[in-house]
PALUMTI-559170 format. One line per field, with one value per atom (N, C-alpha, C, CB): residue number from 1; residue in one letter; chain; x, y, z. Coordinates in pm, 1 decimal, padded with zeros to 6 digits. Each point is the difference from the previous one (the first is absolute). Last residue first. Glycine has a CB too. Layout:
<sites>
n c(NUM, ...)
res c(a, ...)
chain c(A, ...)
x c(X, ...)
y c(Y, ...)
z c(Z, ...)
</sites>
This chain:
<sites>
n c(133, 133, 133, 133, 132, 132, 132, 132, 131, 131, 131, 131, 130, 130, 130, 130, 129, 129, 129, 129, 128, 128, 128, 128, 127, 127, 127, 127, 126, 126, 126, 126, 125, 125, 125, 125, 124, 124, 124, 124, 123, 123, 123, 123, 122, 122, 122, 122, 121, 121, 121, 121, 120, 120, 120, 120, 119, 119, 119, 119, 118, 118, 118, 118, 117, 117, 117, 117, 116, 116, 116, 116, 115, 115, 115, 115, 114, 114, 114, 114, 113, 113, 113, 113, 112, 112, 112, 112, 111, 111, 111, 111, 110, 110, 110, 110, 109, 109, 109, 109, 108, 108, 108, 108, 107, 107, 107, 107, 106, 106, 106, 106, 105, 105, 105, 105, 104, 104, 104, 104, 103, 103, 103, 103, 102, 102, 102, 102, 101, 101, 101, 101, 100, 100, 100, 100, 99, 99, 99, 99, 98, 98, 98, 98, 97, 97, 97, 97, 96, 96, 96, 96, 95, 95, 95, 95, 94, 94, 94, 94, 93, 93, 93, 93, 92, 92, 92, 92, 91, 91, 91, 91, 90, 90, 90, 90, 89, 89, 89, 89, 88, 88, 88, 88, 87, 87, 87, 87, 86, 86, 86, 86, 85, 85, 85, 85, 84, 84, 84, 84, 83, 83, 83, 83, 82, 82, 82, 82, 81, 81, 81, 81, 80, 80, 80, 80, 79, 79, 79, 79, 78, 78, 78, 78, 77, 77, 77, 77, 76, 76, 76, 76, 75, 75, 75, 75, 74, 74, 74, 74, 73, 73, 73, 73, 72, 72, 72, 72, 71, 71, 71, 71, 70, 70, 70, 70, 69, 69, 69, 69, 68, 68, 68, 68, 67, 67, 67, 67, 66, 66, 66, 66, 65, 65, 65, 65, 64, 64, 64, 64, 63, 63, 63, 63, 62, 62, 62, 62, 61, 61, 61, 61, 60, 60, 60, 60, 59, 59, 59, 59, 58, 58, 58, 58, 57, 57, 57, 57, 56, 56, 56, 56, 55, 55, 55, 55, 54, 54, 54, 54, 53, 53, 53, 53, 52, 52, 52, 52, 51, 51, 51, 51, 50, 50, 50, 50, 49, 49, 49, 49, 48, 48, 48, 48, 47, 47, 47, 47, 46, 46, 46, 46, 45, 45, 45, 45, 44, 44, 44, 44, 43, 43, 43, 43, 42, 42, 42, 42, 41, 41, 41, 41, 40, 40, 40, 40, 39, 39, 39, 39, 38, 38, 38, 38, 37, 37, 37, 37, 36, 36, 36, 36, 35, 35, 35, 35, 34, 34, 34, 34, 33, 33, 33, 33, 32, 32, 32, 32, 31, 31, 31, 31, 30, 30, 30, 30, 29, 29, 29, 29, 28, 28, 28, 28, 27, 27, 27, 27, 26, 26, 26, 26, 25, 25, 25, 25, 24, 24, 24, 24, 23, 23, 23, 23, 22, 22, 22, 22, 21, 21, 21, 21, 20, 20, 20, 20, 19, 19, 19, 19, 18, 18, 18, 18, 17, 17, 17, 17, 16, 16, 16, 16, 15, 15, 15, 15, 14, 14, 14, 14, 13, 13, 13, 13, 12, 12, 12, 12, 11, 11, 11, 11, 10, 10, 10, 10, 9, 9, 9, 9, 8, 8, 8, 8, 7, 7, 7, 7, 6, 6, 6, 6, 5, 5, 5, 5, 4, 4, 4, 4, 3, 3, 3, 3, 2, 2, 2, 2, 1, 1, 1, 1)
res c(x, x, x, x, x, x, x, x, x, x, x, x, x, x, x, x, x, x, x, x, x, x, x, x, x, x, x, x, x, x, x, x, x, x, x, x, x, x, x, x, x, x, x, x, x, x, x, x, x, x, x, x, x, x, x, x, x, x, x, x, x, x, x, x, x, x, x, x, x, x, x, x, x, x, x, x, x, x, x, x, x, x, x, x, x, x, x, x, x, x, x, x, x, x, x, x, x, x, x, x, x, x, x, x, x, x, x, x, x, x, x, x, x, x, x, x, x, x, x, x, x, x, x, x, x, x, x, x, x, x, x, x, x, x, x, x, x, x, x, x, x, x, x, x, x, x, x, x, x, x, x, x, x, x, x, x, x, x, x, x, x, x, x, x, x, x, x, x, x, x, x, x, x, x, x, x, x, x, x, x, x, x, x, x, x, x, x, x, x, x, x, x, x, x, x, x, x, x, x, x, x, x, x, x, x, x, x, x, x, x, x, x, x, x, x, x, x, x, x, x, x, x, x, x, x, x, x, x, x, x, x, x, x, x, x, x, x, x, x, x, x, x, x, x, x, x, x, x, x, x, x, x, x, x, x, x, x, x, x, x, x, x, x, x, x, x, x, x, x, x, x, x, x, x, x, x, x, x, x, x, x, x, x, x, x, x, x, x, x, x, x, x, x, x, x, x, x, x, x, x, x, x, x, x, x, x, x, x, x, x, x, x, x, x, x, x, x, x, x, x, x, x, x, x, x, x, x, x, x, x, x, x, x, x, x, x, x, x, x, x, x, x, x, x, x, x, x, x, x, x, x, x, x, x, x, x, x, x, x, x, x, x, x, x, x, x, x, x, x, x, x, x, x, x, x, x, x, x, x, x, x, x, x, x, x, x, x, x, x, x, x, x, x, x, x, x, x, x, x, x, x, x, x, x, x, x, x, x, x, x, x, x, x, x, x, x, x, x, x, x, x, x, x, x, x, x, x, x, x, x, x, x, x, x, x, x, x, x, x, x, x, x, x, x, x, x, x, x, x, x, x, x, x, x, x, x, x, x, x, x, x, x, x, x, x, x, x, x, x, x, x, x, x, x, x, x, x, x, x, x, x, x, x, x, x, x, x, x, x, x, x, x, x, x, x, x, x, x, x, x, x, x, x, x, x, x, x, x, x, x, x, x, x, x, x, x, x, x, x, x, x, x, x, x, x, x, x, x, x, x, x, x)
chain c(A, A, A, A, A, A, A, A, A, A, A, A, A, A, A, A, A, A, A, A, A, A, A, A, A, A, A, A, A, A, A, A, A, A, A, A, A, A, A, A, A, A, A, A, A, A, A, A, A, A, A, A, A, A, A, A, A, A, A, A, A, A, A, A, A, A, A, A, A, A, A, A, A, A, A, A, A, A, A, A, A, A, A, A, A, A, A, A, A, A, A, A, A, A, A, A, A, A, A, A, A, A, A, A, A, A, A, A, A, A, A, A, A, A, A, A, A, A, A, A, A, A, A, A, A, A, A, A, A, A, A, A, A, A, A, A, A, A, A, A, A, A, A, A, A, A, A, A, A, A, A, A, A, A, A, A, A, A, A, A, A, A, A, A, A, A, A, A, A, A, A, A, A, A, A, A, A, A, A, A, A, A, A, A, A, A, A, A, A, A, A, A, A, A, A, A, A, A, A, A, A, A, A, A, A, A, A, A, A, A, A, A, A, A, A, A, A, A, A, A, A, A, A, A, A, A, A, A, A, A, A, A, A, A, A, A, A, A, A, A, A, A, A, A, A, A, A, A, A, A, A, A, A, A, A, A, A, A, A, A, A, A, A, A, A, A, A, A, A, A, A, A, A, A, A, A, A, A, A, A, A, A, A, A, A, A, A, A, A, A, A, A, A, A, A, A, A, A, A, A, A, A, A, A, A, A, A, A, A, A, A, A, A, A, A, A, A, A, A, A, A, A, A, A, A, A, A, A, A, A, A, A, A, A, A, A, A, A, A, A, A, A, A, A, A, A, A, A, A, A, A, A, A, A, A, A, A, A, A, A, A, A, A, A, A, A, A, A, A, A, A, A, A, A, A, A, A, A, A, A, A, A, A, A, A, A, A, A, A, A, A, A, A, A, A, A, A, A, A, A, A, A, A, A, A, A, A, A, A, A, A, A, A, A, A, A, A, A, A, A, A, A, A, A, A, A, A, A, A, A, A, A, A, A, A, A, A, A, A, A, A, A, A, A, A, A, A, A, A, A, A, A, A, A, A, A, A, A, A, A, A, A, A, A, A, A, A, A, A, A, A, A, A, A, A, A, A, A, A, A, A, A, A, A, A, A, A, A, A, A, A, A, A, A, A, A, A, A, A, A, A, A, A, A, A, A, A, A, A, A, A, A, A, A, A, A, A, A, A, A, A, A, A, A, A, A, A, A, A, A, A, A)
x c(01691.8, 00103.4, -00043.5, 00177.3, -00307.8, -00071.8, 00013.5, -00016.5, 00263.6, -00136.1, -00075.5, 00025.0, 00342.2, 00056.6, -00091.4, 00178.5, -00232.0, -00008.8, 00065.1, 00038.9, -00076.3, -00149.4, 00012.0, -00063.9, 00426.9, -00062.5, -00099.8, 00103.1, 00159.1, 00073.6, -00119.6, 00316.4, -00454.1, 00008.9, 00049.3, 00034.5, 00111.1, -00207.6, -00034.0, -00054.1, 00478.5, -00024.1, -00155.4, 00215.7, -00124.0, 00032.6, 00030.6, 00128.4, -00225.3, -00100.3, 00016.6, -00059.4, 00342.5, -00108.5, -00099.0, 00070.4, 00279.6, 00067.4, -00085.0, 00189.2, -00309.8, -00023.2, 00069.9, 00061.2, -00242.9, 00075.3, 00001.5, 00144.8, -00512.7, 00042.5, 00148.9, -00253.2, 00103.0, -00032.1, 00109.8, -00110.9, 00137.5, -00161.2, -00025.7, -00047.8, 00482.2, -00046.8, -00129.0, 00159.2, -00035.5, 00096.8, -00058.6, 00236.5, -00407.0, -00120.8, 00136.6, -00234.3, 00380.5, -00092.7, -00065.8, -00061.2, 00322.5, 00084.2, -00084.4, 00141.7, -00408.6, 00106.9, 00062.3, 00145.5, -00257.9, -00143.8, 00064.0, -00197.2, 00521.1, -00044.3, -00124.7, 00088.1, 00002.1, 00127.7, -00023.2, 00198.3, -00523.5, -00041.8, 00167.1, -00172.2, 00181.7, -00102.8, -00009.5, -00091.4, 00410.3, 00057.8, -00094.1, 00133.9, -00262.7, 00050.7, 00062.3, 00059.6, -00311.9, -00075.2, 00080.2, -00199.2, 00462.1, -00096.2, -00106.6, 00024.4, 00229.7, 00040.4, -00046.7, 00086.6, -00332.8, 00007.8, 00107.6, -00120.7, 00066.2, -00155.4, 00039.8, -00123.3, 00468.1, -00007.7, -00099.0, 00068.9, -00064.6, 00102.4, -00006.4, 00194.3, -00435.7, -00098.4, 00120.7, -00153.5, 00318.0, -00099.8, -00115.0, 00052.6, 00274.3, 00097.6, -00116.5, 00213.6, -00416.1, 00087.8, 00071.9, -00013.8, -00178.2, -00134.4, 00109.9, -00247.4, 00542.1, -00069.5, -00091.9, 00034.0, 00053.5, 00146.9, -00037.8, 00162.6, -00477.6, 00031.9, 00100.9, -00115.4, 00087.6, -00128.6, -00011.0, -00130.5, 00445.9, 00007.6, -00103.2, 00134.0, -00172.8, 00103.1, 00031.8, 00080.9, -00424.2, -00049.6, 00159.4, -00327.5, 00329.5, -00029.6, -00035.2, -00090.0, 00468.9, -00111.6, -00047.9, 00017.8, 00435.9, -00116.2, -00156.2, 00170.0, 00274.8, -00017.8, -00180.6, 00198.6, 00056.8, 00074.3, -00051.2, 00218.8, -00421.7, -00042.9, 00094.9, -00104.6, 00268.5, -00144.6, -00102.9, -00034.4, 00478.2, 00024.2, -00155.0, 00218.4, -00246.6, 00046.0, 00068.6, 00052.2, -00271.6, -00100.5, 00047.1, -00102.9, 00404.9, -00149.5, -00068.5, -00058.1, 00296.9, 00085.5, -00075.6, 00172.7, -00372.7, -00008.2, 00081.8, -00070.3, 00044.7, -00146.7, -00018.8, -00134.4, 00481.1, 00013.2, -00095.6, 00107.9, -00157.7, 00123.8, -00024.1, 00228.6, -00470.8, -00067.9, 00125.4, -00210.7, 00318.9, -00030.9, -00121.3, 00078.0, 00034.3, 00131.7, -00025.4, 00120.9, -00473.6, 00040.6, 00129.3, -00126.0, -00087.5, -00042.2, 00039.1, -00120.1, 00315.8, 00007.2, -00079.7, 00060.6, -00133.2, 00140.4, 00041.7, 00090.3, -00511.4, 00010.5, 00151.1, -00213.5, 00184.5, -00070.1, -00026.2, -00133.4, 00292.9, 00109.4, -00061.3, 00115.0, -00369.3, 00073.3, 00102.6, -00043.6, -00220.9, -00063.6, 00074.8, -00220.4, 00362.0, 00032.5, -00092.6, 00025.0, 00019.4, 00145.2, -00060.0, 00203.6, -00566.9, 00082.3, 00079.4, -00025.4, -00076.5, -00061.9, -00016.6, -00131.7, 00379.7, 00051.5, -00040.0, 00046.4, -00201.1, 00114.5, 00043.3, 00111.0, -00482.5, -00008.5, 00100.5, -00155.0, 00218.2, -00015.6, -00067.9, -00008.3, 00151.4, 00139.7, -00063.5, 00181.4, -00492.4, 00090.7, 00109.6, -00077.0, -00186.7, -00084.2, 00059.6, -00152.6, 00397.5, -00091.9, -00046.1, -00042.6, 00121.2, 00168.5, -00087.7, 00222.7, -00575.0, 00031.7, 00139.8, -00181.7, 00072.5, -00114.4, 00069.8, -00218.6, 00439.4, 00054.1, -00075.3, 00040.6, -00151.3, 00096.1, 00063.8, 00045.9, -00420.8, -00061.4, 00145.0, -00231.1, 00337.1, -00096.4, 00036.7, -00260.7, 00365.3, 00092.3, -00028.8, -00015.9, -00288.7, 00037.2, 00124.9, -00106.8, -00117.3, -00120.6, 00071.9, -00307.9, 00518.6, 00035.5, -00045.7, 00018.0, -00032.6, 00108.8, -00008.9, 00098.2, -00502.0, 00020.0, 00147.1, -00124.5, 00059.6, -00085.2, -00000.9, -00131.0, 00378.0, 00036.9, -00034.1, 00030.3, -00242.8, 00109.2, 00080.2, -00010.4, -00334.6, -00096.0, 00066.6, -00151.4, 00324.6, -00034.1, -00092.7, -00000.3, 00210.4, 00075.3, -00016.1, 00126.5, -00527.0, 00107.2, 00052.7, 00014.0, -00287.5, -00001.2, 00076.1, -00203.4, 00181.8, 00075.6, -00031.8, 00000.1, -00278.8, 00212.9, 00051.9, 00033.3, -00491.9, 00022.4, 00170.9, -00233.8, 00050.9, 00012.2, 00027.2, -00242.8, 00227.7, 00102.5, -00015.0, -00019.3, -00345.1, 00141.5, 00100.2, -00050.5, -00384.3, 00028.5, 00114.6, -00060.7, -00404.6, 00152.5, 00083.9, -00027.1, -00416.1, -00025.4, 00166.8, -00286.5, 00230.0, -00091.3, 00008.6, -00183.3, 00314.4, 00113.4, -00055.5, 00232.6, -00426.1, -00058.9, 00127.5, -00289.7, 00376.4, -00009.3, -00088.7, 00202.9, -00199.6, 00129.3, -00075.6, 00140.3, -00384.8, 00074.9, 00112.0, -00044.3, -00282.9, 00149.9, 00067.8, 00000.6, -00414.0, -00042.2, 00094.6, -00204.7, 00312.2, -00004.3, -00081.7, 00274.8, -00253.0, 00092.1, -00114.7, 00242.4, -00192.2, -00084.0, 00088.7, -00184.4)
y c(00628.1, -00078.0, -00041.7, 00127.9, 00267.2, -00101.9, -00141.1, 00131.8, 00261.6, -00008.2, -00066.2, 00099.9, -00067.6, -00021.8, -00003.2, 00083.3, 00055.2, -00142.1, -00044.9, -00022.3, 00454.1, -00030.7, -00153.1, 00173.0, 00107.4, -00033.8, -00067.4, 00105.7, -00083.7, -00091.3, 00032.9, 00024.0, 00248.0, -00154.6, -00096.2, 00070.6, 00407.8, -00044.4, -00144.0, 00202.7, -00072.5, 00006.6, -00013.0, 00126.8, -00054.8, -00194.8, 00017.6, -00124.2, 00580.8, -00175.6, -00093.3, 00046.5, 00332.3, -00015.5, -00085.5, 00136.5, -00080.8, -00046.6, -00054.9, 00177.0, 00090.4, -00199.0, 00014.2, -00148.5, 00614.4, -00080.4, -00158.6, 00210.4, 00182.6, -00076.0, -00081.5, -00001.7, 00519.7, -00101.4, -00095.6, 00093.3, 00339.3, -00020.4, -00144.1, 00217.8, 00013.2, -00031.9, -00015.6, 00119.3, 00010.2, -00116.8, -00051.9, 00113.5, 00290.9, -00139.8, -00126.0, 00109.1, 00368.3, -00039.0, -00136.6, 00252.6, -00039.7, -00048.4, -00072.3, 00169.6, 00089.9, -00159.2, -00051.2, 00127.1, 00291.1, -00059.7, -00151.8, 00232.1, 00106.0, -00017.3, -00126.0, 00259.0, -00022.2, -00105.7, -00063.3, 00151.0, 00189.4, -00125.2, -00109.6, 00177.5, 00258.8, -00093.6, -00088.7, 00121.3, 00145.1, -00058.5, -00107.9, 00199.6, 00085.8, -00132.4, -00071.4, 00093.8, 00324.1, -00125.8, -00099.9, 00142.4, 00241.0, -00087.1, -00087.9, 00186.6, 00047.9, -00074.3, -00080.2, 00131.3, 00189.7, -00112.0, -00141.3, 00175.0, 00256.8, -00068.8, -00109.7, 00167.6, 00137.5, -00072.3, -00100.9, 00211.4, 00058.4, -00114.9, -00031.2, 00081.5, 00259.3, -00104.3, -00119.5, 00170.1, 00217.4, -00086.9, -00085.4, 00169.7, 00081.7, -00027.5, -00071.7, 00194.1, 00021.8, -00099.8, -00092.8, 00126.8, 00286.5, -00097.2, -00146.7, 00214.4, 00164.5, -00027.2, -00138.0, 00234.6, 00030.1, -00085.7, -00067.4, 00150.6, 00159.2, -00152.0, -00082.9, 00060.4, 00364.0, -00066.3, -00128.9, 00228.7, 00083.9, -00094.2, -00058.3, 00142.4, 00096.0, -00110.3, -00049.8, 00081.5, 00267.4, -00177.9, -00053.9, -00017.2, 00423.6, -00030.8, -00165.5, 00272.2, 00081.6, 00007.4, -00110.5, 00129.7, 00100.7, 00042.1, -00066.0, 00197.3, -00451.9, 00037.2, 00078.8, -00241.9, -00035.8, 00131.1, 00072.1, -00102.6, -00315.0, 00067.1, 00152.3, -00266.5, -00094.8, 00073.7, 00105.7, -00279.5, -00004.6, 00097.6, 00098.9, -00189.9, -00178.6, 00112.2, 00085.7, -00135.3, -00241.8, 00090.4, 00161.5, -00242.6, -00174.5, 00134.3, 00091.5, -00137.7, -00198.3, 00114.2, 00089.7, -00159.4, -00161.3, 00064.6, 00109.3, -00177.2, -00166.1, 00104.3, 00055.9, -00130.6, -00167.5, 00060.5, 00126.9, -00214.8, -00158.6, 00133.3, 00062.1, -00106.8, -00265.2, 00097.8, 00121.5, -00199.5, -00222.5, 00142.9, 00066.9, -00092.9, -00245.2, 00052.2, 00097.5, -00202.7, -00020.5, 00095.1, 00026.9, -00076.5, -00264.4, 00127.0, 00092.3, -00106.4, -00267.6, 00064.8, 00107.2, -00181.0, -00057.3, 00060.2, 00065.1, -00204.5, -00076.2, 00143.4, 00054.8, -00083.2, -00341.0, 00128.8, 00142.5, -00197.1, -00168.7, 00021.6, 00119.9, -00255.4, 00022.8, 00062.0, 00099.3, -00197.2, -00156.4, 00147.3, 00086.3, -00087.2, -00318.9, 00078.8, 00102.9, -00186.5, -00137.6, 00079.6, 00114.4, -00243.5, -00021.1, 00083.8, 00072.1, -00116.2, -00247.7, 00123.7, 00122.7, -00176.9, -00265.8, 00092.9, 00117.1, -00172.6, -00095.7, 00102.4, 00019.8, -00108.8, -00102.4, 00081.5, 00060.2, -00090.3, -00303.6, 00094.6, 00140.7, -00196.6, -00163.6, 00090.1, 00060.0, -00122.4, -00078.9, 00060.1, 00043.4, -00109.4, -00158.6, 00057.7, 00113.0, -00194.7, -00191.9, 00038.4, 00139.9, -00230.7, -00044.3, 00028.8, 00094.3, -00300.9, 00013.8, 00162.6, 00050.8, -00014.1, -00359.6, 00077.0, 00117.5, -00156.2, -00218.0, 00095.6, 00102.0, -00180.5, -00070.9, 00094.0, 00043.5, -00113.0, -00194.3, 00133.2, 00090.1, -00138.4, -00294.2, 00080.3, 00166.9, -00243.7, -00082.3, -00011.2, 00149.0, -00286.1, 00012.1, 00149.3, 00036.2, -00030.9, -00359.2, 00166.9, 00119.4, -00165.4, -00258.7, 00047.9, 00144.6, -00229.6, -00016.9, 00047.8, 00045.8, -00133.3, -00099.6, 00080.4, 00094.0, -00196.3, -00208.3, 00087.8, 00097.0, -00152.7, -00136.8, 00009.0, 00096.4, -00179.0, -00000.3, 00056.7, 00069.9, -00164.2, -00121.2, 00120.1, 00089.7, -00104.6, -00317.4, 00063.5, 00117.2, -00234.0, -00134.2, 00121.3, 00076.7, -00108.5, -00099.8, 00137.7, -00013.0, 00026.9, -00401.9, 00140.8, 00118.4, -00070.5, -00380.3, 00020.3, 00121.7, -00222.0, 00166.9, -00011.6, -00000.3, -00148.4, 00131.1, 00128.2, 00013.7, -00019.9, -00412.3, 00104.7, 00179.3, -00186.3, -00138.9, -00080.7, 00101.6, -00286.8, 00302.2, 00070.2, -00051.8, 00021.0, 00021.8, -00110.6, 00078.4, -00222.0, 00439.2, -00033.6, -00087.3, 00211.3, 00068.1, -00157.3, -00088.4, 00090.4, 00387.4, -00040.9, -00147.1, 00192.0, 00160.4, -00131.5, -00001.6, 00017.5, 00263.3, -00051.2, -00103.2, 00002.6, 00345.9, -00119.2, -00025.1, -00018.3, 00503.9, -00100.0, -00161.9, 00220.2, 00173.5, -00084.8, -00084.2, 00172.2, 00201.1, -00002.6, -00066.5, 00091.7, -00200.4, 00074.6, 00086.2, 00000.7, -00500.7, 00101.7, 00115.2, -00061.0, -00462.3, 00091.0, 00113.1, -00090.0, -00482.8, 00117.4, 00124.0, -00124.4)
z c(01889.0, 00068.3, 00150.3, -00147.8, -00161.4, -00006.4, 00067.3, -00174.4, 00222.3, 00038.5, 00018.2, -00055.1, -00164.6, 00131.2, 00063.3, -00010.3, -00459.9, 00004.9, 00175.7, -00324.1, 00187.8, -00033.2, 00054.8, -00238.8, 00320.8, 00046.7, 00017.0, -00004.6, -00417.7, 00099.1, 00134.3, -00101.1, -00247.2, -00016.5, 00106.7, -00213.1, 00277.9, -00016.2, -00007.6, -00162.8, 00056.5, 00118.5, 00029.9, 00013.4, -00481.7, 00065.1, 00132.5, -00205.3, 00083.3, -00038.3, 00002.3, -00096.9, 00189.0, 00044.7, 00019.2, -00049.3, -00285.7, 00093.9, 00184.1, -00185.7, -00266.4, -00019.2, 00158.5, -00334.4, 00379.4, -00100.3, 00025.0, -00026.5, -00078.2, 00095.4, -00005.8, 00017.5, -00164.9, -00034.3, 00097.2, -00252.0, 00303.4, -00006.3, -00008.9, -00122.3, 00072.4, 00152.8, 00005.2, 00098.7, -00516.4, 00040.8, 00152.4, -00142.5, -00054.4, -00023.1, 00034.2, -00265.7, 00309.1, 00130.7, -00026.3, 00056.0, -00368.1, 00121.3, 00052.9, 00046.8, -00340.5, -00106.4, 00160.5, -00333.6, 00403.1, 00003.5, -00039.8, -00086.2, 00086.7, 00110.3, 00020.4, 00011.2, -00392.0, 00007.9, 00151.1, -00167.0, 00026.1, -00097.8, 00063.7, -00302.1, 00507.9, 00028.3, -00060.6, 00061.5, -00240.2, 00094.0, 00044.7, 00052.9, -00369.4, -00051.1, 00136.7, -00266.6, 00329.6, -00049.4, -00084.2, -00000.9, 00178.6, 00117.0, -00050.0, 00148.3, -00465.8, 00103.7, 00092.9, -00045.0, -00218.6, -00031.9, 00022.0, -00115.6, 00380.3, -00057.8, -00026.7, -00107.1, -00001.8, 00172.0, 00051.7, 00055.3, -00472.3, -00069.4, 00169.6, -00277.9, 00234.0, -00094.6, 00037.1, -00252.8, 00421.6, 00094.6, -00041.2, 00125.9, -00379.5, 00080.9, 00077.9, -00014.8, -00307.4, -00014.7, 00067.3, -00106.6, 00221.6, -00022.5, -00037.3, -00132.3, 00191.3, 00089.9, 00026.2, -00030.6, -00364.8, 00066.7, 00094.3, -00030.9, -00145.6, -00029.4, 00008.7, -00104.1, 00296.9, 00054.7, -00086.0, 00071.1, -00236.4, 00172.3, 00053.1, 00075.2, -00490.3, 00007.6, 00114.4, -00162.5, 00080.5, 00014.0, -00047.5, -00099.6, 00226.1, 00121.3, -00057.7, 00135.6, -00302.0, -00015.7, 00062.0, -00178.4, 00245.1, 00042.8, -00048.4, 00015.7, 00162.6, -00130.1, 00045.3, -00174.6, 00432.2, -00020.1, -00139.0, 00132.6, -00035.9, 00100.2, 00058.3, 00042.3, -00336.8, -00096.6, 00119.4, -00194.1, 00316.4, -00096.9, -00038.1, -00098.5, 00425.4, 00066.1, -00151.2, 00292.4, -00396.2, 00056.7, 00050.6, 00073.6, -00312.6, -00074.2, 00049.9, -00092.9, 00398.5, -00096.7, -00087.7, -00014.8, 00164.1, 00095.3, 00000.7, 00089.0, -00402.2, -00025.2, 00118.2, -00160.1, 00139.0, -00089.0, -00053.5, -00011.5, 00359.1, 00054.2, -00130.8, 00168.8, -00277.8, 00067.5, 00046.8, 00085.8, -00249.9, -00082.4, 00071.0, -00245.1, 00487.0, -00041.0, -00099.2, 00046.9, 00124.9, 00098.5, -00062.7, 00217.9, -00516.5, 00059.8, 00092.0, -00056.1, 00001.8, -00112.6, -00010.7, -00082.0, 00413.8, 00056.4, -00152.4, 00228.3, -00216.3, 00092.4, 00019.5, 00145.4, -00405.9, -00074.5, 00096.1, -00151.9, 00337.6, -00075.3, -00088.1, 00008.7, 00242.2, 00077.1, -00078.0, 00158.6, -00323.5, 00012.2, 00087.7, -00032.1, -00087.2, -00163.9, 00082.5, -00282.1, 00595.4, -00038.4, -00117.1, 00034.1, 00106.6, 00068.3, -00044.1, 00110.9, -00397.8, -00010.9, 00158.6, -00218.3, 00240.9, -00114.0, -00061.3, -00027.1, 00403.1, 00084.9, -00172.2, 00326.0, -00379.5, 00071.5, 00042.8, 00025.4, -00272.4, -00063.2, 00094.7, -00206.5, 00433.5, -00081.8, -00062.3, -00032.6, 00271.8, 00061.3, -00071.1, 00159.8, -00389.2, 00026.4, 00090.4, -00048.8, -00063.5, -00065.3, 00036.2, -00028.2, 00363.8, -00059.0, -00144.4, 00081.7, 00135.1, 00033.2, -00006.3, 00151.7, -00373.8, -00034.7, 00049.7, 00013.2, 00099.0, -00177.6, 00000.9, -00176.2, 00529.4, 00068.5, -00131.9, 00252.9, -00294.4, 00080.8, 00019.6, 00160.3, -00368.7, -00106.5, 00097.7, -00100.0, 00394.4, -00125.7, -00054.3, -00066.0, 00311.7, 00065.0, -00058.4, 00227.8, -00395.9, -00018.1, 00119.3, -00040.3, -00047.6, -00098.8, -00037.7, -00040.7, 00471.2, -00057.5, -00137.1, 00147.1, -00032.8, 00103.3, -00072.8, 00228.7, -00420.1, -00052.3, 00106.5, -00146.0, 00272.4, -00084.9, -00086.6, 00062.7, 00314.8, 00031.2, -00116.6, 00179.4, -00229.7, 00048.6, 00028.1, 00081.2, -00250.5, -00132.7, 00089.7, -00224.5, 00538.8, -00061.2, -00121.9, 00108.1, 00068.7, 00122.5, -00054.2, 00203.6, -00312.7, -00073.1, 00042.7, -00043.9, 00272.0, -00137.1, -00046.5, -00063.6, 00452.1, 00011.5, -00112.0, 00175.9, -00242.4, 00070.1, -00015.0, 00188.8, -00217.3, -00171.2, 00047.2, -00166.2, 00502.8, -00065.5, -00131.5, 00111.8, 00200.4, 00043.0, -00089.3, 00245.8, -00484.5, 00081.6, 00096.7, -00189.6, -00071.3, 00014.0, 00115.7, -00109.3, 00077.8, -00039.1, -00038.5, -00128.8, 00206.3, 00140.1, 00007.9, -00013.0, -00348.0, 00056.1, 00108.4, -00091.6, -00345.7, 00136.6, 00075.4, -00112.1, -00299.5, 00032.3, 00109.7, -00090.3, -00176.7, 00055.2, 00004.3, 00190.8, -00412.0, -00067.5, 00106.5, -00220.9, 00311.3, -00052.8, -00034.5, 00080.3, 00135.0, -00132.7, -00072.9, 00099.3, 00080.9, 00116.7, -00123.0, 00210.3, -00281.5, 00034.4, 00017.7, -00129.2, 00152.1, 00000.0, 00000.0, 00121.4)
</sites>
């Protein structure tokens, strides 16, 4: 009889077929936490890679930014009023958008420590089954 997920019923199972089936439950066990720790190796580098690249994009940003701070303090010697005032706007459009690449690099960091790691889970596992014991 099986289950409406399709498993097996082993209510009707002998102990002798139970005992033989363990090392293919063990086996299959290791391989699915195998898999789970490529998964999140995976998934964690490419996050700390799109990190990096946003980070990297804010510091490219803040570095030319000095440059339009220089602009500012020249164009603000200068008598007419919207060159400094867009020096200015500039200089704090390009800070803005610092700070929203930094966040986005920040945000990427933060999902590493979000997700579970394998190492976790076969601790899980190992209690699950000390439990059962």
């Amino acid at each position: 009889m099986t289950t409406p997920r399709g498993f097996r019923d082993r209510a009707d199972d002998s102990l002798l077929t139970l005992l033989g089936e363990i090392p293919e439950l063990v086996r299959n066990l290791v391989i699915a936490e195998i898999d789970a720790a490529k998964a999140w190796l995976a998934k964690t580098a490419k996050d700390g890679g799109w990190g990096a690249l946003w980070v990297f994009a804010a510091l490219f940003v803040l570095f030319w930014s000095v440059p339009v701070l220089g602009t500012f303090v020249i164009a603000g010697l200068s008598s007419w009023w919207p060159v400094w005032l867009s020096a200015l706007v500039v200089f704090f459009a390009m800070l803005i958008i610092t700070a929203v690449f930094a966040f986005i690099g920040v945000l990427y960091f933060r999902r590493i420590g979000e997700r579970r790691n394998p190492v976790q889970s076969i601790a899980l596992d190992v209690k699950e089954v000390r439990d059962e014991l």
